[in-house]
Backbone as CSV, one residue per row, in Angstrom:
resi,resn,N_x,N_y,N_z,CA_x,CA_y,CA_z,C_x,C_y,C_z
1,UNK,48.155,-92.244,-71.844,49.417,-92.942,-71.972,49.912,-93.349,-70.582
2,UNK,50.742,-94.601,-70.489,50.586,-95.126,-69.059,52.468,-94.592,-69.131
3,UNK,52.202,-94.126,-67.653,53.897,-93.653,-67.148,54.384,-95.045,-67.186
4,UNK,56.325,-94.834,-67.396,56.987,-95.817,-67.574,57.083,-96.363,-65.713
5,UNK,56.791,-97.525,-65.634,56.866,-98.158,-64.203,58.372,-97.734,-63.138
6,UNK,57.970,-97.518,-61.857,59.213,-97.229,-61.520,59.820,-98.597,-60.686
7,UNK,60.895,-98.518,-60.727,61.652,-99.691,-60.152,62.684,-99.156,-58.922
8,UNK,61.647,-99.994,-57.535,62.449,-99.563,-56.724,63.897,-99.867,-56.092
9,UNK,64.807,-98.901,-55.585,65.666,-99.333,-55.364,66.818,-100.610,-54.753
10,UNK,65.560,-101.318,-53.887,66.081,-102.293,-53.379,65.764,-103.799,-54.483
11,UNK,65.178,-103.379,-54.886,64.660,-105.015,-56.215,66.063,-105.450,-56.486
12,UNK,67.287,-105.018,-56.941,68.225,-105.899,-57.002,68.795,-106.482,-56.601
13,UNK,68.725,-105.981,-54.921,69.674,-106.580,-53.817,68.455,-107.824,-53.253
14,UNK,67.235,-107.551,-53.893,65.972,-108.668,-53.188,66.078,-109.695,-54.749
15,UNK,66.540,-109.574,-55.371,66.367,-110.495,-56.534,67.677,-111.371,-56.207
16,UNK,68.730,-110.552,-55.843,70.060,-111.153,-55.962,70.289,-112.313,-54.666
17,UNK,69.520,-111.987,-53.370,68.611,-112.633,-52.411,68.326,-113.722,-52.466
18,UNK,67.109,-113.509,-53.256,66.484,-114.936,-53.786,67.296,-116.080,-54.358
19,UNK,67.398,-115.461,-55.882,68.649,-116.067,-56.340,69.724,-117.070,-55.669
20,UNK,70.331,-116.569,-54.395,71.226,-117.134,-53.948,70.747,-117.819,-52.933
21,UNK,68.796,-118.175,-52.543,68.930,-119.486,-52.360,68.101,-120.145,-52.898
22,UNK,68.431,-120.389,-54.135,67.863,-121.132,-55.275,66.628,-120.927,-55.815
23,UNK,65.924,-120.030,-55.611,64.547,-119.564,-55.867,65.129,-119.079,-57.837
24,UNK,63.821,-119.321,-58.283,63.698,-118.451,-59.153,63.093,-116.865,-59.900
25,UNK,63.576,-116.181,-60.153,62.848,-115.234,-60.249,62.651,-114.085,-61.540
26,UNK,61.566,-114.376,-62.065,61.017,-113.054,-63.239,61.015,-112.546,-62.490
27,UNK,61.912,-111.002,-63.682,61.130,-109.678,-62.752,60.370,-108.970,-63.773
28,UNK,59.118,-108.455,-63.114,57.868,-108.395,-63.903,57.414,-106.637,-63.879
29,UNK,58.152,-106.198,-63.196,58.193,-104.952,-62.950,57.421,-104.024,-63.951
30,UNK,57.332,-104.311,-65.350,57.329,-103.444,-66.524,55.737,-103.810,-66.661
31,UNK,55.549,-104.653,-65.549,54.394,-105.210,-66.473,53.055,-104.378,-66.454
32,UNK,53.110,-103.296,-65.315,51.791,-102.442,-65.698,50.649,-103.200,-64.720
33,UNK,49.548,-102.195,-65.013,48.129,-102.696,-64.331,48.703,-103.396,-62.515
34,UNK,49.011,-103.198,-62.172,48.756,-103.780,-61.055,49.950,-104.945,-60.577
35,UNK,50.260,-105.385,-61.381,51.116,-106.485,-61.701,51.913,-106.548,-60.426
36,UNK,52.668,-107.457,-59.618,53.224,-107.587,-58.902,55.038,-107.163,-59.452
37,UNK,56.085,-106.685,-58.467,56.897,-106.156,-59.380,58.191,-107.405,-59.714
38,UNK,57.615,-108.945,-58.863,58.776,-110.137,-58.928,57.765,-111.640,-59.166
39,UNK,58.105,-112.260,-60.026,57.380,-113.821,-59.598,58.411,-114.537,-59.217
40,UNK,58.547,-115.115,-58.289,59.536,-116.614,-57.497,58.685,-117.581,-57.759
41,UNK,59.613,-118.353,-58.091,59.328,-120.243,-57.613,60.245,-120.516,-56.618
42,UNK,59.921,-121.515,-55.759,59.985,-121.867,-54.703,59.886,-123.269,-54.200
43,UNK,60.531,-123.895,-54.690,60.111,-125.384,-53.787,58.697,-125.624,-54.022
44,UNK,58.229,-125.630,-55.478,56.757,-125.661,-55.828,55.975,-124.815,-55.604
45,UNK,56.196,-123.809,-54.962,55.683,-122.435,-55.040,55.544,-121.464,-55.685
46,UNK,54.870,-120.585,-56.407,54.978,-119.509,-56.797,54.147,-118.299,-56.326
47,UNK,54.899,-117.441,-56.162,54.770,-116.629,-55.039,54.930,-115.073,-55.782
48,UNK,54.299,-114.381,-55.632,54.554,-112.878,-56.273,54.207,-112.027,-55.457
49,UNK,55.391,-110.878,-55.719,55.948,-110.100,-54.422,56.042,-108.509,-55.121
50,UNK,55.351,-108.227,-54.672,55.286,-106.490,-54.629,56.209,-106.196,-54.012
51,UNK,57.551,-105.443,-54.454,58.237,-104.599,-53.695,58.333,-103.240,-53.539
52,UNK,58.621,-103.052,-51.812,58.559,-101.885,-51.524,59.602,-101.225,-51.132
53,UNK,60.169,-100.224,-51.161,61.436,-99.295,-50.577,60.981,-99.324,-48.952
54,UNK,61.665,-99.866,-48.248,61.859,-99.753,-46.441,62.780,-98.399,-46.049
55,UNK,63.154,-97.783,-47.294,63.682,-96.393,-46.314,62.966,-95.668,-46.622
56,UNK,61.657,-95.317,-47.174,61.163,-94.552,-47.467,60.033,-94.177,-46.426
57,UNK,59.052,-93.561,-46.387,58.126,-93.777,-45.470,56.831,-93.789,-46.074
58,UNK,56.312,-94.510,-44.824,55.058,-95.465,-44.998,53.826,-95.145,-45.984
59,UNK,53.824,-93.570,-46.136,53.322,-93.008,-47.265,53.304,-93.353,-48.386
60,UNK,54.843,-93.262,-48.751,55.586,-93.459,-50.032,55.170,-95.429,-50.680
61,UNK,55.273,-95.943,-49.399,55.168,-97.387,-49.888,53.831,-98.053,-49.850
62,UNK,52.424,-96.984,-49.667,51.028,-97.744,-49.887,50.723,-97.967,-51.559
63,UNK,50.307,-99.041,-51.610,49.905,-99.814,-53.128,49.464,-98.833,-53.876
64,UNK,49.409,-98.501,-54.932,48.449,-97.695,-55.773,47.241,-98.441,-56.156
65,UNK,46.562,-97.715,-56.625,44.996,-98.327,-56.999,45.220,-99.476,-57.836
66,UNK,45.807,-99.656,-58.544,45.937,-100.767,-59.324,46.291,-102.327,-58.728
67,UNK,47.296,-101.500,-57.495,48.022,-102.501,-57.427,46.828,-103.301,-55.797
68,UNK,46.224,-102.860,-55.177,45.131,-102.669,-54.536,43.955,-103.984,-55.395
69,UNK,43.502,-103.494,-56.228,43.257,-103.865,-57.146,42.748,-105.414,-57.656
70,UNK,44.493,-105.395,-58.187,45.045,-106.576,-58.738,45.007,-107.721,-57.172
71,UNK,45.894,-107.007,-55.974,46.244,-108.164,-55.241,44.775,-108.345,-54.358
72,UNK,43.553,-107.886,-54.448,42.236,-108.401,-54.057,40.994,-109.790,-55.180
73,UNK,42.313,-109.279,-56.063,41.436,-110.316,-57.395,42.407,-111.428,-57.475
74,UNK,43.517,-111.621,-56.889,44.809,-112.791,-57.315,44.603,-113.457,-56.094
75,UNK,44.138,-114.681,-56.863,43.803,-115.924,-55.934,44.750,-117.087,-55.841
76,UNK,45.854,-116.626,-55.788,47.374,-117.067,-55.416,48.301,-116.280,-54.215
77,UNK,49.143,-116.937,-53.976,50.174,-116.374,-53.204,50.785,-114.996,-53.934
78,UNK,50.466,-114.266,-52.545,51.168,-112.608,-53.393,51.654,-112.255,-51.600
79,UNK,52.310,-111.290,-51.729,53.010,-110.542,-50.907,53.721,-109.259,-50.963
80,UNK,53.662,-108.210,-49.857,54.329,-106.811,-50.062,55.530,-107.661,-49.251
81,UNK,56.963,-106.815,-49.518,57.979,-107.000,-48.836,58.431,-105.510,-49.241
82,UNK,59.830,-105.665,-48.118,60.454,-104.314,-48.290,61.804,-104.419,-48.094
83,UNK,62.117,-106.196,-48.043,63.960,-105.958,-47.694,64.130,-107.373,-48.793
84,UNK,65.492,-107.462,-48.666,65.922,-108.876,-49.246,65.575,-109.954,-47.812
85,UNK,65.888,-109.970,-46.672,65.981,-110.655,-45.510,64.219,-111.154,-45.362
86,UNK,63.670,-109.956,-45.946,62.036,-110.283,-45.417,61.497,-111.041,-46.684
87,UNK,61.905,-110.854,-47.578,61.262,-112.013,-48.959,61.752,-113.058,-48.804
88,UNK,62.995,-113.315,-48.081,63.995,-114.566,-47.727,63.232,-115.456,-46.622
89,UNK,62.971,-114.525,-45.596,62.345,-115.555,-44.836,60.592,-115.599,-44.739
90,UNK,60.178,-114.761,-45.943,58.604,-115.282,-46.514,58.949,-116.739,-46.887
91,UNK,59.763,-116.670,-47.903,59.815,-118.028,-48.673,60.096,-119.325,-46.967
92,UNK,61.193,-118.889,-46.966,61.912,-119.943,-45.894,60.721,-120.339,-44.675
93,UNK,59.691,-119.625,-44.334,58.641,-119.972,-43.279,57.744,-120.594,-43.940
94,UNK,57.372,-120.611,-45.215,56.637,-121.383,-45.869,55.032,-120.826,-45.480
């Protein structure tokens, strides 16, 4: 039986982020296997973003096997982040 996914603490203040500059964003969090835990669009972009807790330590925030995984087989734009400011200016550097 697969544990219920955890959702880290900062995803709302990085969704709410986005959001406010016009990005769109599923959050995909639930989705299991590997899954990235946000999809954005972007100015024709879509971009999926693993998030990570930045107060935690560096331990705490390496990928799990799945997620390892998944982002060696996704032949799209993917990304770890760990703040709202740093998914903000992923998008914004293009």
């Amino acid at each position: 039986m697969r544990r219920a996914a955890k959702v880290d603490a900062n995803q709302p203040e990085i969704v709410s982020a986005l959001r406010a500059i016009g990005a769109t964003v599923a959050v995909t969090s639930t989705a299991g296997q590997g899954f990235p835990d946000i999809c954005c669009g972007w100015r024709g972009r879509n971009v999926l973003f693993e998030i990570k807790d930045g107060s935690k330590p560096p331990s705490a925030r390496k990928l799990t096997p799945d997620q390892i995984e998944f982002h060696a087989a996704w032949k799209g734009e993917i990304a770890v982040i760990t703040s709202a400011a740093e998914a903000v200016d992923y998008l914004l550097r293009g």
